[in-house]
Structure formats: C-alpha cells, structure tokens
N, C-alpha and C positions, 0 to 999 in steps of 0.2 A: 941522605941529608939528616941531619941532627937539629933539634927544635934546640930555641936557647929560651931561657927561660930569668925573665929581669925579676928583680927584685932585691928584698935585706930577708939576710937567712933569722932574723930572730919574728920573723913576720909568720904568725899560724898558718892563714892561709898559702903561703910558701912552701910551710913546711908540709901543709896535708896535699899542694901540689905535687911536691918532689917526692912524698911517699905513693901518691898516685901512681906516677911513671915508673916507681922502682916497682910497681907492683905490676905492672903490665910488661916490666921485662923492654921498657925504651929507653934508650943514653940520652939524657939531654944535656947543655952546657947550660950554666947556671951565673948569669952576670948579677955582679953583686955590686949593687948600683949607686950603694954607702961607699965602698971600699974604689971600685972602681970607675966611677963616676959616668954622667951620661951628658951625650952632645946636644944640645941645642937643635943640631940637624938632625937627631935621630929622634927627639920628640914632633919635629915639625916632620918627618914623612909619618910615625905613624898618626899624627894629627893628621894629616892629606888622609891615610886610612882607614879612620875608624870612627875621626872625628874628635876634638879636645871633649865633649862633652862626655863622652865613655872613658875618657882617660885621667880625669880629672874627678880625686876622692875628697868628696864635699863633706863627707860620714865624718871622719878624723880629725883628731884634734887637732892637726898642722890646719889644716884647713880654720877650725874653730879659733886659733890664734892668730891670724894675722889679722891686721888691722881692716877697720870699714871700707876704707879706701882700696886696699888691696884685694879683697874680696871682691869688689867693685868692678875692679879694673878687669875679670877675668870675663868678654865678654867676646873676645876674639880667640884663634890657634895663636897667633904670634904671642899675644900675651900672655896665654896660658901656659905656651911654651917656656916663657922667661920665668912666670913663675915653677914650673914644674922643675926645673934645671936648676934652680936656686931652693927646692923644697923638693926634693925627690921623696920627700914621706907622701905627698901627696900624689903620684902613680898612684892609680889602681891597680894592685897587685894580685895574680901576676902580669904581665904581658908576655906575652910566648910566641915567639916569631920563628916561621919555616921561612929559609930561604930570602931573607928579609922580608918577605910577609907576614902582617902582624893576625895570626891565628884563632887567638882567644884572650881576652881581657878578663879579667877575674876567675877565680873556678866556675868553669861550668862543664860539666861531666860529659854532656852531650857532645861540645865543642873538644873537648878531650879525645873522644872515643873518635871522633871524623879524623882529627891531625894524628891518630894512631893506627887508623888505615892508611894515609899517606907516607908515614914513616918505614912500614914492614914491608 
C-alpha cells in the first residue's frame, strides 16, 4: 500500500513532509489539490473521520478573508465541506491517507513513524 499524501507543493509544511518520507526511504503519491482538484465526497468521508474541526485551518489567511458570514457558517461537516472544496488553502495540510484512511492531518512525526510501520 502506498500512503497519498494531499496537498499544494509550494506549502513548507508539504514540502518538509515529502522530505520526511524521502528520507525514511517510503513512495508516497502526492495529490496536488490546486492542480488536481478535490471532491466534495472525499472531504465529507474524511470529515465522517477525523472530524471537520481537525480539517479545517482557521491559522491562514484563506481563512482570515472570508467574510463574517462565511466564517459563521462553518459550524457543521456539510458546510465545512462546501467551504473546504471552494477554498482548498484551507485543508490543513498534510492529510495523508493509507488505504483511504485518513492517517495523519498535519505533520506529526509520531503519526509519521506509526503509518511507516504499516507501510514496510
């Protein structure tokens, strides 16, 4: 099984993830989520997963730009879903799914080293 790993390649945290895995010597597939775009239904399973509030980066300026209302609105998965699909800056990146299970949401080393015993 090969971990995929979402995200936009010019994102640091991205980029010190995918130096992570080259350096442990694991392939991952790398979805590029500017370029390639993301489904509606692939944010609403890993919302059913992890939960909209882990998936959703309040930190970012996407976030800091959108209007009162819209910020407002983000109170449910369904909506957070419409908005994350229409604002893919705000993923919290990475998301990294084995198997279509969603793995690890952001860097976390710990979470890393677990999905890198599943992978060998």
């Amino acid at each position: 099984m090969t971990p995929i790993v979402y995200g936009i390649p010019n994102c640091d945290t991205i980029k010190k993830t995918l130096d992570w895995f080259r350096k442990h010597n694991i392939e991952v597939t790398f979805h590029n989520y500017k370029k390639e775009g993301i489904s509606k239904t692939l944010l609403n399973n890993w919302i059913k997963q992890v939960g909209w509030e882990v998936l959703l980066n309040k930190k970012g300026t996407t976030w800091k730009q959108l209007s009162e209302a819209e910020q407002a609105s983000a109170t449910n998965g369904k909506a957070v879903a419409t908005l994350l699909a229409e604002h893919t800056s705000m993923i919290k990146r990475p998301v990294i799914t084995l198997d279509s299970q969603v793995c690890v949401v952001g860097f976390d080393e710990a979470a890393l080293l677990e999905l890198a015993a599943k992978c060998k």
